[in-house]
Structures are given as structure tokens and as C-alpha cells.
VEXFI-355857 format. One line per field, with one value per residue (C-alpha): y, z, x; residue in one letter. Coordinates in steps of 0.2 Angstrom, whole numbers. Example, Ala and Ser with C-alpha at 12.3 -4.5 7.8 and 13.67 -1.06 7.14 Angstrom:
<marzas>
v = -22	-5
w = 39	36
u = 62	68
aa = A	S
</marzas>
This chain:
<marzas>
v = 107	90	87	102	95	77	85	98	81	72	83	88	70	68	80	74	57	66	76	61	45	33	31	14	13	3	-6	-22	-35	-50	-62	-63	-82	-79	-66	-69	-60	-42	-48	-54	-63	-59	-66	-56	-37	-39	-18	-17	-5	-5	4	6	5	-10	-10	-24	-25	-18	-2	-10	-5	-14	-10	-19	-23	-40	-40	-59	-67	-79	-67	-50	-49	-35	-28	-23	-5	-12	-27	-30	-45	-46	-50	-68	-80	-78	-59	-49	-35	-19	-8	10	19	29	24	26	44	54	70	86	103	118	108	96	104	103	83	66	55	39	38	35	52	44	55	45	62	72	88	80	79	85	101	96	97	88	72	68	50	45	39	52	56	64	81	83	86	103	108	106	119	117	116	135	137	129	118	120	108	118	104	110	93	92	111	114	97	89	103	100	109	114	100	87	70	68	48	46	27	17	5	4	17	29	43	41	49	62	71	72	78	90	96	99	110	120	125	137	153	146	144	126	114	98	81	67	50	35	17	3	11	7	16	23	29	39	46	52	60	69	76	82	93	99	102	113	121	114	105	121	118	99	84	67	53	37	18	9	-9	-16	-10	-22	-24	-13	3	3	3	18	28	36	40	46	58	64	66	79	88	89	99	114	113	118	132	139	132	123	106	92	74	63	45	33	22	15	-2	-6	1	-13	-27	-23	-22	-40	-46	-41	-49	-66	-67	-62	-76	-64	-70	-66	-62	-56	-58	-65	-46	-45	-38	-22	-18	-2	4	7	17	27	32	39	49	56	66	75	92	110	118	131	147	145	130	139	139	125	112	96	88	71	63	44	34	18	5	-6	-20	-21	-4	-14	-2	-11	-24	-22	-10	3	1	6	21	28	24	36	48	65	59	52	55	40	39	27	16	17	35	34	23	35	50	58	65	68	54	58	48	61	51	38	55	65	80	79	95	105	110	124	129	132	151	162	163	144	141	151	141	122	122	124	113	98	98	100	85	75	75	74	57	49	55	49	33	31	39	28	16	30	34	51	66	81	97	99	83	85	102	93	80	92	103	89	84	100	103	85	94	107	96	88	94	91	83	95	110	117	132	147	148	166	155	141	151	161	143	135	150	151	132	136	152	142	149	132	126	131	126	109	100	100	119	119	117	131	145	137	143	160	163	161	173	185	186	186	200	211	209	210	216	205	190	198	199	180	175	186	176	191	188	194	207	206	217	208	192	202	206	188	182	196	193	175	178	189	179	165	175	180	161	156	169
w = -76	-71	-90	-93	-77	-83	-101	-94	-84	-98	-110	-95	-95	-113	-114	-99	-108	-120	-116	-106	-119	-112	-118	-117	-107	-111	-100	-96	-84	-77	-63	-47	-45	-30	-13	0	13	4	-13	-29	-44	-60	-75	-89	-91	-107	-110	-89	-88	-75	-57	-63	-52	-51	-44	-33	-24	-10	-16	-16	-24	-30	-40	-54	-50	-58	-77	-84	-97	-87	-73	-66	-49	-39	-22	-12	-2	8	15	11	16	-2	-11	-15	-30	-42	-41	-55	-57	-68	-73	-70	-82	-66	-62	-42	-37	-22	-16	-17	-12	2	12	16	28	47	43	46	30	23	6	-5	4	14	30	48	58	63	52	39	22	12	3	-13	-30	-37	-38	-45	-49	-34	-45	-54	-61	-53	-59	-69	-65	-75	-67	-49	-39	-25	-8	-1	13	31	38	56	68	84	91	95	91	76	67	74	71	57	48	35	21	10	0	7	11	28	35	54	59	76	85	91	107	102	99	80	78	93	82	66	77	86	68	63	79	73	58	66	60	46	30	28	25	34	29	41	31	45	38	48	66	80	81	98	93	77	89	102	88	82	99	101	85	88	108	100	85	73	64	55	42	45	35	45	31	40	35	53	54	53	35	21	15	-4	7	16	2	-6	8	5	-14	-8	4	-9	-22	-10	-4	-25	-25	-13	-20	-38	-29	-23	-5	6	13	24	24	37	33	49	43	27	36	38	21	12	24	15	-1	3	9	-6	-16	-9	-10	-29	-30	-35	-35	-19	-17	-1	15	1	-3	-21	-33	-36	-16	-18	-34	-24	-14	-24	-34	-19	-11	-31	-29	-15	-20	-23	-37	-48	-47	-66	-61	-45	-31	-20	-10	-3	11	16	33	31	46	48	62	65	75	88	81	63	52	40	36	19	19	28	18	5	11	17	-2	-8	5	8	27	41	59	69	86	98	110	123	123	125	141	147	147	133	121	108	108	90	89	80	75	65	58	44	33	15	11	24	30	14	22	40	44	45	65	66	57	67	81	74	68	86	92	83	86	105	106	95	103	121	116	109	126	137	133	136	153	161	161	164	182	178	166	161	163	144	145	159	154	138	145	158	141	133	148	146	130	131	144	132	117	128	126	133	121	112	117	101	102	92	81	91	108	102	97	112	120	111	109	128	130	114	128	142	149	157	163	181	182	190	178	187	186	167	161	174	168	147	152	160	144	132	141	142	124	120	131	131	111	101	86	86	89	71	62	67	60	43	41	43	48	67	68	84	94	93	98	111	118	116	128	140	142	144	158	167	165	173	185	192	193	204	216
u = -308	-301	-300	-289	-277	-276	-272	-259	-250	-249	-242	-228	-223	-224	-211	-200	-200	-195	-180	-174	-171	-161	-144	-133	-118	-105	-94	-84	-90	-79	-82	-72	-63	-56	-59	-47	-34	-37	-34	-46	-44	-57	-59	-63	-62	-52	-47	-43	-29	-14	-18	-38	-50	-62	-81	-86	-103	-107	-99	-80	-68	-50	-35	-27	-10	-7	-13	-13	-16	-29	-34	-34	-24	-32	-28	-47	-46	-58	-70	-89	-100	-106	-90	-91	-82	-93	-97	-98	-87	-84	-72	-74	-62	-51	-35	-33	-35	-36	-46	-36	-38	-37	-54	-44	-33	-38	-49	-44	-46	-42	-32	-46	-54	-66	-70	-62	-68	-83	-81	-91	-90	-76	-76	-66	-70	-54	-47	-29	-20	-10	3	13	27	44	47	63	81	79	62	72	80	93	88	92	78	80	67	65	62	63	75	92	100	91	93	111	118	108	100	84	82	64	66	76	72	80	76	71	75	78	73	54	49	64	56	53	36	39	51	42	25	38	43	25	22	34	27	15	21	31	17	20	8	10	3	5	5	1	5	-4	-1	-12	-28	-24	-6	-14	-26	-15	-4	-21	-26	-9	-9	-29	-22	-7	-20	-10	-21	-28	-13	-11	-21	-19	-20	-23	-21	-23	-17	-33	-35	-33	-13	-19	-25	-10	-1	-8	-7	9	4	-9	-1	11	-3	-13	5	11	-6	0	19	10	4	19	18	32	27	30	22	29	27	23	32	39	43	25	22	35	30	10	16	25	11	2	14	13	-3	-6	10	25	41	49	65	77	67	53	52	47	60	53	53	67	56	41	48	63	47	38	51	58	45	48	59	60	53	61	53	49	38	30	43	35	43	38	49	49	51	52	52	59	60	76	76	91	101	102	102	111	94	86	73	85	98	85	78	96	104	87	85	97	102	97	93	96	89	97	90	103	102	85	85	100	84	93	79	76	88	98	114	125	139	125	116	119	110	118	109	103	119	121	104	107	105	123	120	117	132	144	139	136	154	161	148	150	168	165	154	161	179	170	160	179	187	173	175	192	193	181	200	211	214	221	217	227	216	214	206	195	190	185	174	166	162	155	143	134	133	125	113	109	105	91	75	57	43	33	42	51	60	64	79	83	83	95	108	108	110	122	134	131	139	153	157	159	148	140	157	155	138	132	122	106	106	108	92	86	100	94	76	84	93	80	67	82	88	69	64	81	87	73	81	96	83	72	90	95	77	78	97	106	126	129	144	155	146	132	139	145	130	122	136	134	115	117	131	119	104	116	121	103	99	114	112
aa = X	X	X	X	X	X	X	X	X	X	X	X	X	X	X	X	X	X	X	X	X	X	X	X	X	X	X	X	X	X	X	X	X	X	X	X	X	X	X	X	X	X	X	X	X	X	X	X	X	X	X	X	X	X	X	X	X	X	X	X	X	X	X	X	X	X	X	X	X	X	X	X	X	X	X	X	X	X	X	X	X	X	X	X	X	X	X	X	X	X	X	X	X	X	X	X	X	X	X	X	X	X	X	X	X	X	X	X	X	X	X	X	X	X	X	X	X	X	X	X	X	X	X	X	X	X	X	X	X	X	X	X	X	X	X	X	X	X	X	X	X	X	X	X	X	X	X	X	X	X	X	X	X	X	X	X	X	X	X	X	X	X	X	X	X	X	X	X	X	X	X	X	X	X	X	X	X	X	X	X	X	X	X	X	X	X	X	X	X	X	X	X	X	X	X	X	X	X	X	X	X	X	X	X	X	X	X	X	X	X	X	X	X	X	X	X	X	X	X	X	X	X	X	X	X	X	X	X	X	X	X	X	X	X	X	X	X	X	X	X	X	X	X	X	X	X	X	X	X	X	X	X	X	X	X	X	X	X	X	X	X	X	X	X	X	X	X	X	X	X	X	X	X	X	X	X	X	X	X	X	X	X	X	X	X	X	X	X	X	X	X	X	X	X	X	X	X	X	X	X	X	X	X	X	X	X	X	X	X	X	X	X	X	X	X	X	X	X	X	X	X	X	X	X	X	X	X	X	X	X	X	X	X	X	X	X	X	X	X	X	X	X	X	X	X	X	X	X	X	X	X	X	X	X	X	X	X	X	X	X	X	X	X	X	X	X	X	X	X	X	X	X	X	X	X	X	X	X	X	X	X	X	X	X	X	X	X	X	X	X	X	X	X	X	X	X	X	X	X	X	X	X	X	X	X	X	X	X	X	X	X	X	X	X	X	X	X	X	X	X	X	X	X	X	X	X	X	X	X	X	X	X	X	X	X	X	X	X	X	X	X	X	X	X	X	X	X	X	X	X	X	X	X	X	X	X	X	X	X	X	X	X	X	X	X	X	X	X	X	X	X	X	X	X	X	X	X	X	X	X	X	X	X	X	X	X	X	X	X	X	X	X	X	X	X	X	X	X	X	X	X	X	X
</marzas>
């Protein structure tokens, strides 16, 4: 009997051995030189490839960004203990990629798709280079559907379109990231997917934007892509292609999103620092020469899709940081010769308690304006004007002792459409409720109201509208054009909400 085992054992591992004959793998070996500051430098690895990805022990991996004759210059996307000169190295055969995919969406990930949360491991089956090509002129379609942000300044004044590449700069603690997280609350109900990109932020400041989209349930159509500070210069660097690479995934499948990248400032000063180190030529503020290529490439790919190609959009929300209201420095200059507009967010606003604090004379939409609802342009048009006439006269009548009434009445106007324009963080509100609003102020209805009591008399008018006109509210959000009447009967509404709060 034992016999009989031992035989029927051996013959099943006869066979195993059989089936399984060893086959020799090929593949290029080098020797690392040099391992400092989140860089590398191999020898060998003659057939090495640009942007391919290199092993390193210790499960490292680098990218080949400088290909010499003598040596390989390689950024790490990451740190081990094992990583020595003198290590041996390999190439793998895969350019840099990136996960991509629908399990993505509610998790917290590094660029390289390593998991930074607790929902465990992903749920993807694909991978796609994170360096891509643009799509062409004739594969794009024009920007027709509004993007909205929920902030009245914002959506009345500087309008974004599904698309657009509209550039949020100022100084530091303006309220940079506030509006793009604002923006991404907003997207609730809208069928947006919404991909925030953050660029060598402090850990605490990434955390509190993640608790802030979990606490408002946005993070079911939200992925946080995150490249703290900490992280070598070459993982921040990727971070936006990466970003892009996962959001071109959804725009192929029809679907409207929006990456928000915090921020592109930290994003060049890693690539600079990347390209000292692997001894570049620097150039303006030792920048390398190819500084405005890295990122003209990365925001090229955000646009709209002709139908024929699938109808998706992806729209960009760079943020940049100025240092004492100069937007003219490099980078910005950069980023506002590549992007569709700008929203500028000034400082002295800011420390007035005038937020979101969006400079509108410095802002500008190239795009969005031909996407603004029909409602939301019968009433931006009036607005603009208003505001833009008050904050000319204001200045000049802090010197004049006297006004004529046209004057005053102007400046008075001014002040509480300023009022209305200010809004509370993380409170986004209906396109339904801002018109009602802002045609509210065009009416004068606000005029004889002391501005303490206008943010009172707002909240009154929104929850009438919202509660009294239903239909007209569904036929201002469908983009239907308000007859008369209707305008009529916005005004009427908002006078006797008024009404009700001052007596």
C-alpha cells in the first residue's frame, strides 16, 4: 500500500516537473553610482527608454529622465534603506503608469496607486501611462455646458465652462483651495467626477480637505491624489499626470470632470529641484528651460470632447501662489498665457472679510461667459456694470466732500451688491437661489436696507423663491429664457420676503 503511495507521489511530481520547465528571462542590469536627494545615477542599461520605469531593491522604483551617454539620470518615487552606490538595478520594460478605473473613486491614493487610506486595496484592473498625448484640435468641441461652482462671485462674474482651464492664483491663506473644495461640493447632483491633485501640501492641510469632502458625502464621486511634501521631488512631480491620466479615463467614457491641482507652484519648484540635482542647465530663477512645457503639456489635455469621440470633458483648476499680489513672476505668467482665465483672490480683500475674496477687476473667464445660463446672463450683465462703476467711484469719494445723488446712489448700490457677493465657506448655492439674489440687488431692492440686514433678507429670499416658485426655479436650471412675467414674479417674491424680515 505504502508502495502504491510513494509511486502515485512521484509520478505527480514527475509530471509537475514537467509541465513547469523553467524558462530564461532576459533583462538589463546596471549599477547605481550615485543615490542622493531623491535622485540616482546607473550605469549600464544600455536599451533604457525615456520615462521607463527602473527597479531598485527594496521594491524602489525610479524613472528615467536624463538618458546619457555615460549615465542614466533617474528621479526615485520613493526612499528605501537598501538603496546604496553600488546596487544593482533593472529595467522593467513600463514607462510610468498610473491605476485607472471606477474603484478608484471615494479612496485616497498616491500617484503610483499606492493606497494612503483604510478602504483597502484597490479594486482596479488597469493601468495607463501618465504621459499622453493631447487630443487634437479636430477631436475637440467648444465649450457649451456651465460648470457650476455655487459661488455667486464666481458663476455670475467669472463663469467656467466644461472644459475650461480656468487659473485660481493669489497670495498664501486667500482662500485658494477653499474655492476649488467649494467647487467640488457642488458637484453633488451634477454627474461630475472630481479628482483632487495635491502637490507637496502639508499633511494636515490634505487631511482637513479629505474630512471636509467625507463630512459633505462627496467623496463617493471624488478621488484625492496626494504627494505631501515629505515625498521625494520625482513623486511630486508625477502627480499631476497622474491626476490627468485617471480623469482622461472617465472623459473616454463620456463623463464631465474636474481635477483641481494644489498647486502648480510647488509642482515647478520639484521639477526645479529635480533639475539641479540631475545638473540641467538652469535658466530664469535657475528654472530649467523646459519649465513652461511641463506644464502647457499637462493642462493641453484638459478639454471637451466631440460627441463623435465620446462627449467627455475634463476641466482644470490650476492653483497658483503669488508672493505679495505679483502675478507678474514667472510661473504665473506661465500658467495665465496657458490657461482660459483667471480668478484672482486678493489679499486685501481677504483681511477686509470679503470671501470668497475674488478680485474682479484682475479675474477673467475667456470661455465660460458663452456658457452662462440665459437667466444668469440677464442678470450678470447689469451686475458687472454696477460693481464695476461702484469700485472706480469709491475711490474717489473718499477725497470728495460732496456727492450728487447719482453718485451716492451708485456707491450705496455698489456696497450691497458687494454684501451679496460674499458668501460663507462651504455653503454653495443653487443656481435658482443666485439669480433670485442678484436680480434682487440689479432691482434695487437692497437699497433701503442697512447692510447688516442683508445677508438676513438673502437667506429670506432663497427659501422663498425655493418654496413659492418651483417651476420657474426647474426652468432656470434646464436653461430655459425667463419671459417678463416671470421676472416679475421673481422680484415680487423677493420684495415680500424682504418685507417679512424687516417687519
Amino acid at each position: 500500500m505504502l508502495e502504491q503511495i510513494l509511486d502515485g507521489t512521484r509520478a505527480a511530481l514527475d509530471s509537475a516537473l514537467e509541465r513547469n520547465i523553467p524558462a530564461l528571462q532576459i533583462r538589463e542590469t546596471g549599477t547605481a553610482t550615485y543615490v542622493s536627494g531623491g535622485i540616482a545615477r546607473i550605469k549600464g542599461l544600455p536599451g533604457i527608454t525615456a520615462e521607463e520605469l527602473i527597479a531598485f531593491p527594496g521594491n524602489l522604483l525610479g524613472i528615467a529622465i536624463n538618458l546619457e551617454p555615460e549615465e542614466i539620470g533617474v528621479a526615485l518615487l520613493g526612499d528605501s534603506p537598501e538603496l546604496t552606490a553600488g546596487a544593482e538595478v533593472h529595467a522593467t520594460g513600463r514607462l510610468t503608469d498610473a491605476p485607472v478605473g471606477k474603484g478608484l473613486l471615494g479612496r485616497v491614493i498616491d500617484p503610483t496607486g499606492r493606497v494612503l487610506d483604510d478602504g483597502g486595496p484597490l479594486q482596479v484592473s488597469e493601468r495607463r501611462p501618465i504621459e499622453r498625448d493631447a487630443p487634437a484640435i479636430m477631436d475637440r468641441a467648444p465649450v457649451s455646458v456651465p460648470l457650476q461652482t455655487g459661488l455667486k462671485a464666481v458663476d455670475a462674474l467669472i463663469p467656467i465652462g466644461r472644459g475650461q482651464r480656468e487659473l485660481i492664483l493669489g497670495d498664501r491663506q486667500t482662500g485658494k483651495t477653499t474655492v476649488a473644495v467649494d467647487t467640488i461640493l457642488n458637484q453633488w447632483d451634477k454627474e461630475v467626477i472630481c479628482i483632487y491633485c495635491a502637490i507637496g501640501q502639508r499633511g494636515t492641510a490634505v487631511a482637513r480637505v479629505i474630512n471636509e469632502l467625507r463630512s459633505q458625502g462627496a467623496n463617493r464621486y471624488s478621488i484625492v491624489v496626494v504627494a505631501s511634501g515629505e515625498d521625494p521631488p520625482g513623486l511630486q512631480f508625477i502627480t499631476p499626470y497622474a491626476a490627468t491620466t485617471m480623469a482622461e479615463y472617465f472623459m473616454e467614457q463620456g463623463q464631465d470632470v474636474l481635477v483641481v491641482y494644489d498647486d502648480l507652484t510647488r509642482h515647478a519648484r520639484a521639477y526645479r529641484e529635480l533639475s539641479l540635482l540631475l545638473r540641467r542647465p538652469p535658466g530664469r530663477e535657475a528654472y530649467p528651460g523646459d519649465i513652461f512645457y511641463i506644464h502647457s503639456r499637462l493642462l493641453e489635455r484638459a478639454t471637451h470632447l466631440r460627441q463623435e469621440k465620446g462627449g467627455g470633458s475634463i476641466t482644470a483648476l490650476p492653483i497658483v501662489e503669488t508672493q505679495a499680489q505679483d502675478i507678474s513672476a514667472y510661473i504665473p505668467t506661465n500658467l495665465i498665457s496657458i490657461t482660459d482665465g483667471q480668478i484672482y483672490l486678493s489679499p486685501e480683500l481677504f483681511h477686509k472679510g470679503l470671501m470668497p475674496a475674488v478680485d474682479v477687476g484682475k479675474s477673467v473667464s475667456r470661455v465660460g461667459g458663452k456658457t452662462q445660463l440665459p437667466a444668469h446672463r440677464a442678470v450678470a450683465g447689469d451686475l458687472r456694470l454696477s460693481y464695476t462703476q461702484f469700485e472706480e467711484l469709491e475711490t474717489f469719494a473718499r477725497f470728495a466732500t460732496r456727492l450728487d445723488e447719482a453718485t451716492r446712489q451708485t456707491i450705496e448700490r455698489g456696497r450691497r451688491v458687494r454684501e451679496i457677493l460674499k458668501q460663507a465657506e462651504h455653503e454653495p448655492l443653487s443656481i435658482a437661489e443666485q439669480i433670485a439674489v442678484l436680480n434682487g440687488v440689479n432691482a434695487g431692492l437692497f437699497d433701503s436696507l442697512d447692510l447688516e440686514e442683508v445677508p438676513k433678507a438673502e437667506g429670506a429670499i432663497c427659501q422663498a423663491v425655493l418654496e413659492q416658485l418651483p417651476e420657474i426655479c426647474k426652468r432656470i436650471e434646464a436653461g430655459s429664457k425667463l419671459d417678463p412675467e416671470e421676472w416679475d414674479r421673481l422680484v415680487a417674491t423677493a420684495r415680500e420676503a424682504i418685507n417679512k424680515t424687516a417687519s
